[in-house]
Structure formats: structure tokens, C-alpha cells
BATORMI-307828 format. One record per residue (C-alpha): y, z, x. Coordinates in steps of 0.02 Angstrom, whole numbers. Each point is the difference from the previous one (the first is absolute). Layout:
BEGIN
Y Z X
...
***
This chain:
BEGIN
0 0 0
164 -52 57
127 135 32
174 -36 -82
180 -6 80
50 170 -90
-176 100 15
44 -42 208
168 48 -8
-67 174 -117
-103 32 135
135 -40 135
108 114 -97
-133 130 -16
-11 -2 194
156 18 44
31 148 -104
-169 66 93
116 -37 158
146 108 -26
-97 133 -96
-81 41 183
156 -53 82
116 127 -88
-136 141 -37
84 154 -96
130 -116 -85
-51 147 -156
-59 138 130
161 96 8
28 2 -198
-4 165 -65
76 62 198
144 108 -16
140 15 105
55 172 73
185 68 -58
94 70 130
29 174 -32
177 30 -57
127 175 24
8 68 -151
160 -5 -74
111 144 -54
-25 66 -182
87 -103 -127
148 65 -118
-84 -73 -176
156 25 -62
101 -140 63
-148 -127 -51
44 -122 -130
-175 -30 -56
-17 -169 117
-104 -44 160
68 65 173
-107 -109 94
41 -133 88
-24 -125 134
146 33 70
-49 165 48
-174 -38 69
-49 94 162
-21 -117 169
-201 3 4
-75 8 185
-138 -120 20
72 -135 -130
-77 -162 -20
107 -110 148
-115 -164 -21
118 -153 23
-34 -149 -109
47 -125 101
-79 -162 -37
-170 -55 90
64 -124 137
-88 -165 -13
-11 -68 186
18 -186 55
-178 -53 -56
-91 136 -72
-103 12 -120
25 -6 -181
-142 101 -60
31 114 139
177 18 -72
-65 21 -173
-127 132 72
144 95 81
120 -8 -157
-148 66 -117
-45 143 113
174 50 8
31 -10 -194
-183 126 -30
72 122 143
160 7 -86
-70 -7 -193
-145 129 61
172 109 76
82 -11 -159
-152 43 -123
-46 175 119
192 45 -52
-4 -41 -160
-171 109 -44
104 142 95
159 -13 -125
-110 -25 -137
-112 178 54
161 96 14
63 -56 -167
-163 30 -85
1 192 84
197 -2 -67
-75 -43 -174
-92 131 2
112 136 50
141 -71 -139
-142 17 -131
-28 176 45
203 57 -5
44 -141 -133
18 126 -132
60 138 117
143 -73 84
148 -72 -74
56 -190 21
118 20 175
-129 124 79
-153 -98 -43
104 -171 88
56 120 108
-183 38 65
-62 -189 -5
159 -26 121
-62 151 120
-188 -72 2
85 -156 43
83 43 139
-129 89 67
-113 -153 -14
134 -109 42
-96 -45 167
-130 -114 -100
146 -82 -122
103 -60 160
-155 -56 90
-69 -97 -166
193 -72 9
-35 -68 182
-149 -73 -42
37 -101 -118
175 -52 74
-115 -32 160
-110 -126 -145
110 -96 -84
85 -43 184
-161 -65 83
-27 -106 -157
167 -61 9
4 -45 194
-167 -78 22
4 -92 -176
55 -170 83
-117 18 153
-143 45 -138
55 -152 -113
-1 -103 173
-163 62 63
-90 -45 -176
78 -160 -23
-90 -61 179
-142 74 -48
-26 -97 -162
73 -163 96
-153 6 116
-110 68 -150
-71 141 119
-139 72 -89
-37 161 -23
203 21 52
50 -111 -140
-69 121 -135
98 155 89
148 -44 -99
-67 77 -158
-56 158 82
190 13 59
52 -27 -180
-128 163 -31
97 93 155
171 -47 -52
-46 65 -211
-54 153 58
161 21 121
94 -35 -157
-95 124 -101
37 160 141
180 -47 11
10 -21 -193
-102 193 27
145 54 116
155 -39 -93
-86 61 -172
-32 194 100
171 22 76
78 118 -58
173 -34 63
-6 -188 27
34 -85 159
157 -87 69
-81 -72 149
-179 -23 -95
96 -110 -122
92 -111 149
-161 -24 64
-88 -55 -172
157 -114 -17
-18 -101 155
-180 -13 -50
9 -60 -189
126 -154 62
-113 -40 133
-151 -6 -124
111 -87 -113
84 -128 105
-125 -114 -26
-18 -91 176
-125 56 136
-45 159 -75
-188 -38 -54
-71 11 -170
-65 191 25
182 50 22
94 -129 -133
-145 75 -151
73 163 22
182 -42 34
53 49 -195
-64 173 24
75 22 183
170 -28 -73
-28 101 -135
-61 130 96
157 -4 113
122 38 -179
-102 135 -30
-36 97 194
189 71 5
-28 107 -166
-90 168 -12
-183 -38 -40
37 -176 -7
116 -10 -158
-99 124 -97
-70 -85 -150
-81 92 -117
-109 141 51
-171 71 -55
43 127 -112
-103 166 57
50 119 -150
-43 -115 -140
-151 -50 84
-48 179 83
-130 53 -134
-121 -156 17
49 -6 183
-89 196 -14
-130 -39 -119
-68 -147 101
10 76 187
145 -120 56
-105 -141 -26
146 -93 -111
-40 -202 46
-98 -22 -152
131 24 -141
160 -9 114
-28 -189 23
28 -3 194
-134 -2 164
-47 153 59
76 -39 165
174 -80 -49
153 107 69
99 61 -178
151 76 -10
-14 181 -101
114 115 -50
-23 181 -9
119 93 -104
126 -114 85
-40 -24 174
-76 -159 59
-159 -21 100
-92 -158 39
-201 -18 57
-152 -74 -57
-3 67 -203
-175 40 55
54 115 145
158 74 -111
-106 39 -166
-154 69 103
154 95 90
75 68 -178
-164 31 -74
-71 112 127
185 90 -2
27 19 -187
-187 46 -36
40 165 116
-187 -30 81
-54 107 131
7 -133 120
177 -11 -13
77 184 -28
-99 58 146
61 -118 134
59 123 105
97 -146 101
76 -57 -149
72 173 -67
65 22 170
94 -188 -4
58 60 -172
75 140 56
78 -20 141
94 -153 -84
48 108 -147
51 147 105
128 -142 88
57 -44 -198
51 184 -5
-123 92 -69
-53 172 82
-162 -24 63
-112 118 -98
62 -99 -171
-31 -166 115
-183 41 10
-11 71 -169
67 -159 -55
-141 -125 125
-154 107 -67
46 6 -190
-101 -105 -92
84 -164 -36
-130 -37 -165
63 163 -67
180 -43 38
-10 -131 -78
-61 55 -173
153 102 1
120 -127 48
-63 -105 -144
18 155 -101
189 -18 27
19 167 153
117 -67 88
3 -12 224
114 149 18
-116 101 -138
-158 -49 98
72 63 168
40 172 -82
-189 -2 -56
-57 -53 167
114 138 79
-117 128 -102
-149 -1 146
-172 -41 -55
71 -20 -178
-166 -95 -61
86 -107 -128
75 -108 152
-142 49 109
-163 -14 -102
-96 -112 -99
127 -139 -107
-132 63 -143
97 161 2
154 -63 -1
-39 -121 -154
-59 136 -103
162 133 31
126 -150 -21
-81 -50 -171
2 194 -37
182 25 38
50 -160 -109
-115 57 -134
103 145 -3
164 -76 24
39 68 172
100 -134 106
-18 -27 180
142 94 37
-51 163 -95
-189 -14 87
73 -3 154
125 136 7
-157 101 -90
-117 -37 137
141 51 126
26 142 -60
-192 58 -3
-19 -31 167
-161 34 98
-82 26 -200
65 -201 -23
-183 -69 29
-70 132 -129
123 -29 -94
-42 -196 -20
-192 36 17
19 122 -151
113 -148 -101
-117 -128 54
-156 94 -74
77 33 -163
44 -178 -23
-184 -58 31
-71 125 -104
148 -16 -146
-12 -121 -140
134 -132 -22
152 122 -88
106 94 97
-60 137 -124
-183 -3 107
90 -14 153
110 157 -55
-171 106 -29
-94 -60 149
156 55 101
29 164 -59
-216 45 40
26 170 122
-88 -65 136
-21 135 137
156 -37 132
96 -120 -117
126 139 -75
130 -28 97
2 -171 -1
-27 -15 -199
157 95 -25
94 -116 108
-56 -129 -75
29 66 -195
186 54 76
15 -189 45
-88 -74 -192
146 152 -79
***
């Protein structure tokens, strides 16, 4: 049987793609690598006074990192008779060191957010607005090693791709004139390279938080290149649209901020189904979303950021007793002001429980002075707990504010206090009549606290 023109140039193809597999070996080995962040001085303690509810971090005040990407993109020199598909080879290695670069510092923004996610989920109902942004802009800065050196990269990208486009487009062009085969076929795999260059850039300007000036210069230069239309290559022209509308949106916090993956309408069947969230939120588990939480902006993989929020606002073990995460917590609280007793009160409260009462309308400032009351177990125990006293205290028409200032002033009898609440409401009936009775049973040690809470009811 006779073998056609396109089953030999399939298998041409085939082998060429065979060739620069081994040739470029761990083009996908350092996905997943993370970046270290240069330890930064921590700042002094802000006044949260003068904040006006907006982000304080910015590119502009970025620390110098030691050990900064310095790679130069110059263009790979084509000498007097070399060649061609030893130009094309150099150009393509080049382009999966630089791509391979870039995707290591994107996975490290996009860890730090997701661990950022998490915290906001656990103080979204205990902060206000300007100290919650307020602590996103602390974590930032303290990260702020991986954004600058995901900036770099990607500057350090869309350069390469602009300077060697025409030696690229060159290279190709003699290739296919002297129909070198496998060589010929290399073409497409640099259309493959040059997609998923696109796609980590596209990654890069969609996780910065702040934007960046020289970021956007460099996407510039590159989307009128790729759009120029001569001596640029096909792999480059396909994805000229994009470049250039990449470079609009690289100067503007989190590239232009469309909208965002809305956490707190979504939380419940983010909790219910473990973070996995692909299946009914119509996106890939590994595309980088935008989400807000209570305001703030983060941006990930929604797979990363709901598995982040889920373990968070489900107050699991595995998350309350990270002893490396309640110290993070408070130490970055403690520089928001807060003494630093009430700092780790606040980072080992249990953010499933806090949350009940947030959505039972207790406000930040009423769940700090509950916090403040140590080992109080309606902040600190099962959410269970605190779903049975809240539907107690509306059942008998006590508001937030009149629960709190009654479990303030019982002090260390606060827990029995809600245990003996609690109880009465799961053994009551539905009237506040049943609730009244079940309330006023003399359990042994409860005196005290019934009569504070009958002084309360009048």
C-alpha cells in the first residue's frame, strides 16, 4: 500500500515533535515550582484611622529584590551562513526557558493568593472593609518578592518574542524554501510554544495586583510587532489580537478587573461540595478567576481559591490548627493594631462559627468584643453551637447588640451561658413559650447565668 503525501508529512510532523520533546526535556517540569519571597522588615503598625477603605499597595513602593531575574533578551544573532534550523532550534529553546521562567512565577503568585484567600475567609466577617484591604495590602507586601519577580518574567517574555520574531520568521521561511523535513514541520510546534507564552503572560497581567508600567511597555512593543504583519511568522501574527489586548489591560490592577467570582453568594455550595466548584460554576478547574472576598480582590486557579475558602470557612481541623498559619495571622494583625492576645484570639476562632453569626447580622466590632471574651465557645467551638444560640436569641427577640453586651458582661460563665441557651433551644419546641420553659429548668450551676439572662428578656 502506497503511503500518501499527508500520512508522510503526519509522520514527519510526529517526528519532529519527538525531536524537541527530548531536545527541551522539562518544558512542564518546573510547573507547580515556586519561587522564594524575599523576606521583608516588617513595617511599623498602621494608624487604621487615616485609611479610607482603599488599597495601599502599590508598585511603586515595591522593595529592590536581591537575586532578580537579570536575563537579557537580546535577539539570537544569526551569523553569516548559519543554519536555519539551528536558528529555529536556538529561538525555541530560548522561548521554553523563558515561558518555563514565567509559569514557576506565576504558580508562586497564584499559591500566595490562594493562602490570602484563605486568611480573608477566616476574618471576612470579623474585620471591617479598610482593615480587611488593609491586611490583603500587608500580605502583599510581604510577598511582594514573588509579584515583582512574576513582573520580570514576563517583561523578560514578551521582549524575547519581540526581538527574535523577525530572525524566527526568517529562519522558518528558509526552512520551508528548502522543504527541510523534519525542520519544516517545527513551525507548528513553535505556534504550540508561542500559545502557551501567550497564555502565562495573559496569567501574569490577570494576577497583578497593582498592574505594571514597564510590563505594559513591554506587551506594547510586542502586540505591534505580532501585528505588523511583515516578517513576524504565523505563530506570532495568530496571537497578535490578544498581545495588544493584553498590553491595554497590563497597566491596571489585576488587569482591568472585570467581574469577579463572587465568594459570599457562592460560599455555601463552595462548603457543601469541598471547593470542588468547576461543575456548576461553568469554568476549568485550573483557569485563574478573579474573586472577591467581602471586597478585596484575589486571583488563582477557582480550583485552588474555593479548595482555599472551603477548608477556611468549614473551620476543619486541618486548618484551625496550623500552628504556622495562626502565627502569620497574628503577627500581621498585631501590625493592624490589635494587641496581640485579641490577635491570636482572633487567628484560632473558628471562621465556620463566625460566620453563622455574621450572617445572623453581629456585626465586626460585636464579634471582636465576643472574641475578646477568651475561650468564649460560641466563637471558639463547634458553628453547630453557634447556630442553635443565634436562632434562640432571635426566637426571643434579642438583637445582636443586646447578646453581646449580655455575654460581656457574664464573662468567664459566657460559654455556659451559650451551652445552657443552646440546649434549651434543641430541646424546646418551635414557640418562644417552649423556649421560655426549657430556659428557666434549674440546672445545677446555671443560676447565675439564668438570672442574667431573664434580667436581659425583662
Amino acid at each position: 500500500m502506497k503511503t500518501s503525501s499527508t500520512d508522510r508529512q503526519q509522520k514527519a510532523l510526529e517526528a519532529a515533535r519527538l525531536q524537541r520533546s527530548k531536545q527541551t526535556d522539562g518544558f512542564e517540569a518546573s510547573k507547580g515550582s515556586t519561587t522564594a519571597g524575599a523576606a521583608l522588615d516588617r513595617r511599623a503598625q498602621r494608624n487604621l484611622s487615616n485609611l479610607a477603605g482603599t488599597s495601599n499597595f502599590s508598585s511603586s513602593n515595591l522593595p529592590k529584590v536581591g537575586g532578580a531575574m537579570t536575563r537579557q533578551s537580546t535577539p539570537v544573532a544569526k551569523a553569516a551562513g548559519a543554519d536555519p534550523v539551528d536558528v529555529q532550534a536556538e529561538i525555541q529553546d530560548g522561548l521554553i526557558t523563558r515561558t518555563d521562567a514565567l509559569t514557576a512565577a506565576n504558580d508562586a503568585v497564584q499559591e500566595s493568593e490562594t493562602k490570602l484567600a484563605e486568611h480573608l475567609t477566616h476574618l471576612k466577617d470579623v474585620l471591617p472593609p479598610d482593615q480587611l484591604q488593609a491586611y490583603a495590602d500587608d500580605y502583599r507586601q510581604d510577598h511582594a518578592a514573588l509579584y515583582e519577580t512574576a513582573e520580570t518574567a514576563a517583561a523578560d517574555l514578551a521582549r524575547y518574542l519581540t526581538e527574535n520574531a523577525a530572525p524566527l520568521a526568517e529562519a522558518e521561511a528558509q526552512i520551508a524554501a528548502e522543504n527541510r523535513i523534519p525542520a519544516i514541520y517545527q513551525a507548528d510546534i513553535t505556534t504550540e510554544y508561542v500559545e502557551k507564552a501567550a497564555a502565562e503572560l495573559d496569567t501574569a497581567v490577570t494576577q497583578s495586583p497593582t498592574g505594571s508600567p514597564s510590563l505594559q511597555d513591554a506587551l506594547s512593543a510586542l502586540g505591534h510587532t505580532a501585528t505588523a504583519g511583515e516578517n513576524v511568522g504565523a505563530a506570532l501574527s495568530g496571537v497578535g489580537g490578544r498581545l495588544g489586548e493584553l498590553a491595554e489591560r497590563a497597566g491596571k490592577a489585576f488587569g482591568g478587573a472585570g467581574a469577579a467570582f463572587d465568594i459570599a453568594s457562592n460560599l455555601d455550595r463552595i462548603v457543601e461540595d469541598g471547593g470542588r466548584v468547576e461543575h456548576w460554576a461553568g469554568v476549568a478547574a485550573n483557569a485563574v478567576v478573579l474573586a472577591e472576598i467581602a471586597g478585596v480582590t484575589v486571583s488563582a486557579p477557582v480550583s485552588m481559591i474555593a479548595g482555599a475558602v472551603a477548608l477556611a470557612a468549614g473551620g476543619v481541623s486541618e486548618y484551625r490548627d496550623n500552628e504556622a498559619r495562626v502565627a502569620d495571622m497574628s503577627g500581621r494583625l498585631a501590625e493592624l493594631g490589635f494587641d496581640e492576645a485579641q490577635a491570636e484570639r482572633i487567628s484560632r476562632s473558628n471562621p465556620a462559627a463566625l460566620r453563622v453569626l455574621g450572617e445572623a447580622g453581629y456585626s465586626a466590632d460585636q464579634l471582636q468584643q465576643l472574641i475578646a471574651q477568651d475561650g468564649l465557645t460560641l466563637v471558639n467551638g463547634n458553628h453547630t453551637e453557634a447556630e442553635y444560640f443565634v436562632s434562640a436569641m432571635q426566637m426571643l427577640g434579642v438583637s445582636p447588640a443586646d447578646a453581646t453586651q449580655l455575654l460581656v458582661e457574664a464573662g468567664t460563665q459566657g460559654s455556659k451561658l451559650v451551652g445552657h441557651v443552646a440546649n434549651a433551644r434543641v430541646t424546646s419546641e418551635r414557640t418562644r413559650e417552649d423556649l421560655l420553659r426549657a430556659l428557666r429548668v434549674p440546672y445545677p450551676g446555671t443560676e447565675a447565668i439564668r438570672e442574667l439572662l431573664f434580667q436581659t428578656l425583662g
